[in-house]
C-alpha positions as CSV (number, residue, x, y, z in Angstrom):
1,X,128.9,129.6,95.3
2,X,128.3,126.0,96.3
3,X,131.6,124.4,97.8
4,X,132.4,121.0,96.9
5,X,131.4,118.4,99.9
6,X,132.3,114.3,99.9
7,X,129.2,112.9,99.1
8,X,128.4,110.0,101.5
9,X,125.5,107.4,100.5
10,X,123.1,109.1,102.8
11,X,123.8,112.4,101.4
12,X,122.8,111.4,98.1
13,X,120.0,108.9,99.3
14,X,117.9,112.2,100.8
15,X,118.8,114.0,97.6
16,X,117.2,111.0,96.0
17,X,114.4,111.2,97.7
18,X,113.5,114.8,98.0
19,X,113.7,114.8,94.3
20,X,111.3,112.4,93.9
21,X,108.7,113.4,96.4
22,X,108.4,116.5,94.0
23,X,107.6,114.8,90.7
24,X,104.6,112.4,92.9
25,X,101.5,114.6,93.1
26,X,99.1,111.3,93.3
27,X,101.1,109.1,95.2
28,X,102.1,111.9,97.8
29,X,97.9,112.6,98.3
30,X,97.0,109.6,98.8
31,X,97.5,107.1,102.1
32,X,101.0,106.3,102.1
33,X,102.4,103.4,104.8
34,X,105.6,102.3,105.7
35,X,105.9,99.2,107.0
36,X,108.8,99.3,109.5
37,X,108.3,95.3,110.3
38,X,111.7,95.2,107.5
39,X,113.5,97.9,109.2
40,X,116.1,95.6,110.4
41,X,116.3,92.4,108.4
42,X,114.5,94.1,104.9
43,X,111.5,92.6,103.0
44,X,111.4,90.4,99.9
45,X,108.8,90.4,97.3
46,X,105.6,89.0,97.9
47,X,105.1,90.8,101.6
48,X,101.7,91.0,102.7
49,X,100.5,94.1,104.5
50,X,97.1,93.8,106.4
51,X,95.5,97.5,106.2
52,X,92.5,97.8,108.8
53,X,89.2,99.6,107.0
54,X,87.0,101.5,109.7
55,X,84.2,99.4,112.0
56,X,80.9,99.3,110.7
57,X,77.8,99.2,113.4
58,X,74.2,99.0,113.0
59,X,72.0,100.9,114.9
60,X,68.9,99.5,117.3
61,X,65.8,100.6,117.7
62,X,64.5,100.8,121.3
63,X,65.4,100.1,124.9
64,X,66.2,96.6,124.6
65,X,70.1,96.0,124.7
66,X,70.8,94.3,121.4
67,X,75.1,93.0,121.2
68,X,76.8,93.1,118.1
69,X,80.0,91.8,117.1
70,X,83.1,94.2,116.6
71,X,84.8,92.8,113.9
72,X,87.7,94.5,112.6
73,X,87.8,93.8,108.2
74,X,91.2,94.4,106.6
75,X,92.5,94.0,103.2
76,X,95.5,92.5,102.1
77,X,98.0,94.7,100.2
78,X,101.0,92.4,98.2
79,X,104.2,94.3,98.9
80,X,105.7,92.5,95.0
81,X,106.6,95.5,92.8
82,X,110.1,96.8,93.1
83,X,111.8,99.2,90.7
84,X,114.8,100.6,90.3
85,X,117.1,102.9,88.4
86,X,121.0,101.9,87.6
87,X,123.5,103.8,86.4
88,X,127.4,104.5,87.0
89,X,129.9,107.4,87.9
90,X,133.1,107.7,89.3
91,X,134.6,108.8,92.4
92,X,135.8,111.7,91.3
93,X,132.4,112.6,90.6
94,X,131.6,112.4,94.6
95,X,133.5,115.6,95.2
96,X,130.5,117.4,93.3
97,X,128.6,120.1,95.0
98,X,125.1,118.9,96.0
99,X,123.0,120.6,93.6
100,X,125.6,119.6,90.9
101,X,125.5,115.7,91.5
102,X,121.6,116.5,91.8
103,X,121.3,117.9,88.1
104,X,123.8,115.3,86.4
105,X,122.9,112.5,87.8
106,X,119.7,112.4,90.6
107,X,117.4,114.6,88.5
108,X,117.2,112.6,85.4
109,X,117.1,109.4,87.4
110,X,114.2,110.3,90.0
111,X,111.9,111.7,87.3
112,X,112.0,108.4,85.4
113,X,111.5,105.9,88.6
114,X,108.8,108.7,89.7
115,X,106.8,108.4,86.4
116,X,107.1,105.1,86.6
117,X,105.9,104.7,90.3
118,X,102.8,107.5,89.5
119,X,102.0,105.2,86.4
120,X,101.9,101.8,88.6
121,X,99.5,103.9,91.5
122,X,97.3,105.7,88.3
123,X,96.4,102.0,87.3
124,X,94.0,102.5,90.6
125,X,91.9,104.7,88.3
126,X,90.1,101.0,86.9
127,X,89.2,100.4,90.5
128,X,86.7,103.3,90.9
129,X,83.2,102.9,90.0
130,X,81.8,106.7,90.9
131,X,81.6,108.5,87.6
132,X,80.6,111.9,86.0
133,X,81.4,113.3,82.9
134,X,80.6,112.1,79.4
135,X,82.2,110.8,76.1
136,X,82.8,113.7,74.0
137,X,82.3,116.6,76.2
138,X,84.8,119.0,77.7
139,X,85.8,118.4,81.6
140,X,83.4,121.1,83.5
141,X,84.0,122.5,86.7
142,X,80.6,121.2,87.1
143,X,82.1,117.8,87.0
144,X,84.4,118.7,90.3
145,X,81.5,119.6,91.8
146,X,79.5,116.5,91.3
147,X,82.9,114.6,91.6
148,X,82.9,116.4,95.4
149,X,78.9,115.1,96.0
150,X,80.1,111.9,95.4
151,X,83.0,111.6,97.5
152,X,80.6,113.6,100.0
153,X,77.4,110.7,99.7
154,X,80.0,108.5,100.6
155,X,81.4,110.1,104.0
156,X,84.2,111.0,102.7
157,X,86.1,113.7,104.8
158,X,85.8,117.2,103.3
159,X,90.1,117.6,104.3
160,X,92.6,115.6,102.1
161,X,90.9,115.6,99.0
162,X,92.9,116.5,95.8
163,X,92.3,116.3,91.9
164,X,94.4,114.3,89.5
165,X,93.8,116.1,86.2
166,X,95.1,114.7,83.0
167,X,96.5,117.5,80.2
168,X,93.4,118.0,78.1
169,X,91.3,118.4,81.5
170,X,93.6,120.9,82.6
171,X,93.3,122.8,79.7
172,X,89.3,122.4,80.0
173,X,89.5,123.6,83.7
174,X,91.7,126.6,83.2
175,X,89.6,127.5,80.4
176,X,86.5,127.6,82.1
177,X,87.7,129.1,85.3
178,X,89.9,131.6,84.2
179,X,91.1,133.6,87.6
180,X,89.9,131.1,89.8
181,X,93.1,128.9,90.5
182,X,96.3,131.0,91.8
183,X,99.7,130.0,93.2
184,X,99.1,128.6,96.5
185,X,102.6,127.3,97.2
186,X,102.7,127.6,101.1
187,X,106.0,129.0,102.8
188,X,107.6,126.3,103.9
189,X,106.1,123.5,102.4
190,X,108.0,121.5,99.4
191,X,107.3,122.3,96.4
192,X,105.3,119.3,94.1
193,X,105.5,119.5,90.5
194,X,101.7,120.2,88.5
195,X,100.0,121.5,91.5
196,X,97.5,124.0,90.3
197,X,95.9,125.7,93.8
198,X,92.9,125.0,95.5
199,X,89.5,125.3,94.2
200,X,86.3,123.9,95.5
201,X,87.0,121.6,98.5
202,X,90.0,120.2,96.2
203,X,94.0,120.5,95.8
204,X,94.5,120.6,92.1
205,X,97.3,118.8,90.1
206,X,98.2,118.1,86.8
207,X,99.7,114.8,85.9
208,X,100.7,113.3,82.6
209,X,100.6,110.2,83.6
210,X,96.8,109.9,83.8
211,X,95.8,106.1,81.8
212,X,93.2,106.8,79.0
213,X,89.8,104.6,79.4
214,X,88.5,102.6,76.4
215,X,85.5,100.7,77.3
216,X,84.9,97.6,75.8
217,X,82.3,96.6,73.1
218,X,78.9,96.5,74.5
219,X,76.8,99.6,73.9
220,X,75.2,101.4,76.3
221,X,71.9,99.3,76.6
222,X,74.1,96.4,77.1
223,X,72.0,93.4,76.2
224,X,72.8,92.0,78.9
225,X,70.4,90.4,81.7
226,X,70.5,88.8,85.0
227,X,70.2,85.1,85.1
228,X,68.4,84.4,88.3
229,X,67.0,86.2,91.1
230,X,68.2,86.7,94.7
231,X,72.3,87.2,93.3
232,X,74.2,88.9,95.9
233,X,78.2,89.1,96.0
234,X,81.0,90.6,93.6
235,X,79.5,87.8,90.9
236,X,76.4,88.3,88.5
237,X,75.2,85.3,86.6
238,X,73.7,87.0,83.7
239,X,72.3,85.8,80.1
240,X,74.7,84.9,77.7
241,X,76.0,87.7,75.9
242,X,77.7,88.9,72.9
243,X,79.6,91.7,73.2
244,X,82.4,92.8,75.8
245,X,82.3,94.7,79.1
246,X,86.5,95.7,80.0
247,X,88.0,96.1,83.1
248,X,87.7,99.6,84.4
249,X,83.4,99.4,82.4
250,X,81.0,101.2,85.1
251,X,77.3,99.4,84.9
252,X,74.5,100.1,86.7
253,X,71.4,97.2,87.0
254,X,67.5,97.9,86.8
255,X,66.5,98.8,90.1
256,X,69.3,98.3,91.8
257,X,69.5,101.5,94.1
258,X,72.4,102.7,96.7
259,X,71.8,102.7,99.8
260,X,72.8,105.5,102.5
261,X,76.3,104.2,103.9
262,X,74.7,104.4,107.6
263,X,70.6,104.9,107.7
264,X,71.0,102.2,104.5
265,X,67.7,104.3,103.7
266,X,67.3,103.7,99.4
267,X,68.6,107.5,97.7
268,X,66.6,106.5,94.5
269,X,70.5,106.4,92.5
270,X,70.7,103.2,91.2
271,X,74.4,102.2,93.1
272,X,77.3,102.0,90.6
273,X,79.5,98.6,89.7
274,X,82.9,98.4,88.0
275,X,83.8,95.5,86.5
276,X,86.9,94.1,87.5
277,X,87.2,90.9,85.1
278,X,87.0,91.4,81.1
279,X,83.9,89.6,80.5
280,X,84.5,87.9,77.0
281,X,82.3,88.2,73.9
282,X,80.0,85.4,75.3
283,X,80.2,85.5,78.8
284,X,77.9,84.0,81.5
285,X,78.9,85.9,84.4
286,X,80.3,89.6,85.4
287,X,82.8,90.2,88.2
288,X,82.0,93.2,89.7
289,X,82.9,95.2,92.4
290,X,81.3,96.8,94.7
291,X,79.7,93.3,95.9
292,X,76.3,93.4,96.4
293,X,75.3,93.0,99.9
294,X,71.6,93.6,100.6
295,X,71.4,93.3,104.5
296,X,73.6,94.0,107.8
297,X,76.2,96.4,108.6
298,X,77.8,96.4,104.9
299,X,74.6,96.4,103.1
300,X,75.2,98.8,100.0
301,X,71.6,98.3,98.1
302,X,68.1,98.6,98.6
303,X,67.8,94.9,97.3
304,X,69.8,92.0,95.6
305,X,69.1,92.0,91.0
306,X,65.8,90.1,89.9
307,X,65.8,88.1,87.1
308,X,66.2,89.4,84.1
309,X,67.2,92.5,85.5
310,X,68.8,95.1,83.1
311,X,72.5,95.5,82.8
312,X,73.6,99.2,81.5
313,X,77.1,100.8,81.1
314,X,78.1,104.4,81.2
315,X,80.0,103.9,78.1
316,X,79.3,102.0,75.0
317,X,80.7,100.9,71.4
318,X,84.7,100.7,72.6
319,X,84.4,104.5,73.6
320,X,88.0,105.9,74.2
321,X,87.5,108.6,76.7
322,X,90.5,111.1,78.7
323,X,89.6,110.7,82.7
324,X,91.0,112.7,85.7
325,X,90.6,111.8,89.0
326,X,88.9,112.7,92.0
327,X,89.7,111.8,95.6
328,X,90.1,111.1,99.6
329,X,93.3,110.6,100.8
330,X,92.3,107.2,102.1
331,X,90.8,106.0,98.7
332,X,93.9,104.2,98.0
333,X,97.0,102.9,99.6
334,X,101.0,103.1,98.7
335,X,103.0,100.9,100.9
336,X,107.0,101.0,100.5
337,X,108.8,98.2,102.8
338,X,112.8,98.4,103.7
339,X,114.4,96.3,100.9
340,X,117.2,94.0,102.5
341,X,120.7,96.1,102.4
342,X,123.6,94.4,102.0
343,X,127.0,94.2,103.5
344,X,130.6,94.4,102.0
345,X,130.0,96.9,99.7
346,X,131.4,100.0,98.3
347,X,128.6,102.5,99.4
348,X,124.8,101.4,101.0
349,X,122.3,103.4,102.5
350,X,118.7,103.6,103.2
351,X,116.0,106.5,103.7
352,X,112.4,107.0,104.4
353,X,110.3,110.1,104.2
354,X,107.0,110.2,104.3
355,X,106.3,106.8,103.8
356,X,108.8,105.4,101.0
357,X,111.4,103.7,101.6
358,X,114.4,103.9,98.8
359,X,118.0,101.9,99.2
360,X,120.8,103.5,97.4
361,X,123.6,100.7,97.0
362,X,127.2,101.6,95.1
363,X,129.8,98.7,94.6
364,X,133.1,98.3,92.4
365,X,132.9,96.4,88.9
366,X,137.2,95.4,89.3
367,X,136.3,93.7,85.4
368,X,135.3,97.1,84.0
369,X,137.1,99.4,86.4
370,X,133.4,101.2,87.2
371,X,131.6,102.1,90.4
372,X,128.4,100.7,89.5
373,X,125.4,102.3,91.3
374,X,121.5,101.4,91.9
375,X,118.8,102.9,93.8
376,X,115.3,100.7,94.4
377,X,112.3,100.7,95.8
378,X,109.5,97.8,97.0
379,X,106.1,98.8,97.0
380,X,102.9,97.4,96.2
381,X,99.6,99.5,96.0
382,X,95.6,99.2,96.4
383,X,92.5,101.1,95.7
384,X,91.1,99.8,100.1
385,X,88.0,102.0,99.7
386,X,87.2,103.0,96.2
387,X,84.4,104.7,97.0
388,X,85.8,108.0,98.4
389,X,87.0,108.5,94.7
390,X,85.5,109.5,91.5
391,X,86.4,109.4,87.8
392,X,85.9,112.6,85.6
393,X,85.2,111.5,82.2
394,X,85.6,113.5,79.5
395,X,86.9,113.7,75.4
């Protein structure tokens, strides 16, 4: 029998946050950072992170020495979203065992901050341009497979990949494999809530959590074209149109072929664009993103749109489709900061593991006669390279 323990404020902040490192099974796969900058004096919202992407090099072709620039690219990630969950109990309550104060009170609280941290990171999903699947067909393991070539065609490591499955593509998956998955909980390791087993180069989870995609208004063959040749960038002037293309829309254009990330040799696959702006029923121009960059060490296509060049999307007619997720651990990045702790209160800690950073504050309401308690975190979140991720589409 558990005996009863005082429960300090670091106590229950590690409670806090083993609880809800089990209920994340995206953001715990994916590249979390902790930016100890704040360890002393804590961060405010609207902290900027600079997270370094990999060199890029091109290669020369005989003897002669030919210098290139190192230049080291970053992005920007906006620490600005902090949550929190608040509720009160009294000191009385303290003297509860562990796992006691853990079911009452920490359980119920973790799994609603974690669902809403795991939505925020999911929203990531609208970032990713690789696609497979279609609009009313069942998820395949097929689809993981071609998922997995994708990830592969662009250099993604074959460690530290992982598979976000909504419910329906669960119940497709487990349906088609039947005795494929098993339990493969290591010894030692914490347990994560939904994780299936390993299967095919991939950790599988299940998560609820998983946004449905409806595309916007333009069909298929989307009408329309590009306005003017030689376009390069993360811009498309194109024809008027008169339908819509949504946030999250993938679109290929005529001719417009990927490129191998280091020969940049043409593959014959026209290269694959998300749109990133909602375009309007009479738009002029499409943000998109990759950006299309013809030459040098970033090039990503054979060539830049000529005019009049086809624009085509991978879903049409305001198509509402279920998607899961496939992806590198360094597709996306979840950065947590210390928030600020303050002084003269009844009860104050802060914890990190693995990356996130929680504060657990408790103070005295003398007008109510409550012990009022909060815990928080700051994070902010970004998809840095998109392209070692996928989207499974399916209905």
């Amino acid at each position: 029998m558990a005996t009863n323990t005082l429960l300090t404020s670091s106590i229950i902040t590690r409670e806090a946050q083993r609880i809800l490192h089990q209920k994340l099974n995206f953001i715990t796969n994916i590249n979390r950072q902790y930016d100890d900058s704040f360890a002393k004096t804590g961060a405010k919202n609207g902290a900027t992170l600079g997270i370094r992407l990999p060199n890029k090099f091109s290669v020369r072709t005989g003897a002669t020495y030919s210098a290139q620039n190192s230049v080291e690219t970053k992005v920007d990630l906006t620490v600005a979203t902090q949550k929190g969950v608040d509720f009160e109990f009294s000191s009385a309550e303290l003297t509860l065992s562990v796992d006691d104060f853990s079911k009452r009170y920490l359980e119920p609280a973790m799994s609603t901050l974690a669902a809403t941290m795991e939505a925020d990171a999911l929203s990531m999903c609208s970032d990713v341009w690789n696609y497979v699947g279609a609009d009313g067909s069942a998820l395949t393991l097929k689809n993981a497979f071609e998922a997995g070539k994708a990830l592969t065609d662009n250099l993604a490591p074959l460690s530290m990949r992982s598979v976000i499955l909504d419910t329906q593509g669960r119940v497709d998956l487990l349906d088609a494999t039947k005795g494929l998955f098993q339990d493969s909980t290591a010894i030692g390791k914490q347990y994560v809530e939904g994780k299936l087993g390993r299967l095919g180069g991939f950790e599988w989870y299940e998560n609820t959590l998983v946004p449905r995609f409806t595309s916007g208004t333009a069909a298929t063959t989307t009408g329309y074209l590009i306005n003017g040749a030689a376009q390069s960038g993360a811009t498309m002037t194109v024809d008027t149109g008169t339908t819509t293309l949504l946030v999250g829309d993938v679109i290929t254009i005529a001719n417009v072929f990927r490129v191998h990330p280091e020969t940049k040799v043409s593959t014959g696959v026209l290269q694959k664009f998300v749109i990133t702006a909602n375009s309007g029923s009479s738009a002029t121009s499409l943000a998109i993103s990759p950006a299309i960059v013809a030459t040098g060490v970033n090039q990503n296509v054979n060539a830049v749109p000529a005019d009049n060049a086809a624009v085509s999307a991978f879903l049409g007619n305001a198509a509402a489709v279920d998607q899961s997720l496939a992806f590198h651990k360094d597709a996306f990045a979840f950065v947590s900061a210390d928030l600020e702790m303050p002084k003269g209160t009844d009860m104050a800690a802060r914890e990190v593991m693995d990356g996130l950073s929680m504060r657990f504050v408790r103070d005295f309401d003398i007008g109510d006669d409550l012990f009022k308690s909060r815990f928080d975190v700051l994070y902010g979140y970004k998809a840095i390279r998109p392209e070692l991720a996928c989207r499974l589409i399916s209905n």
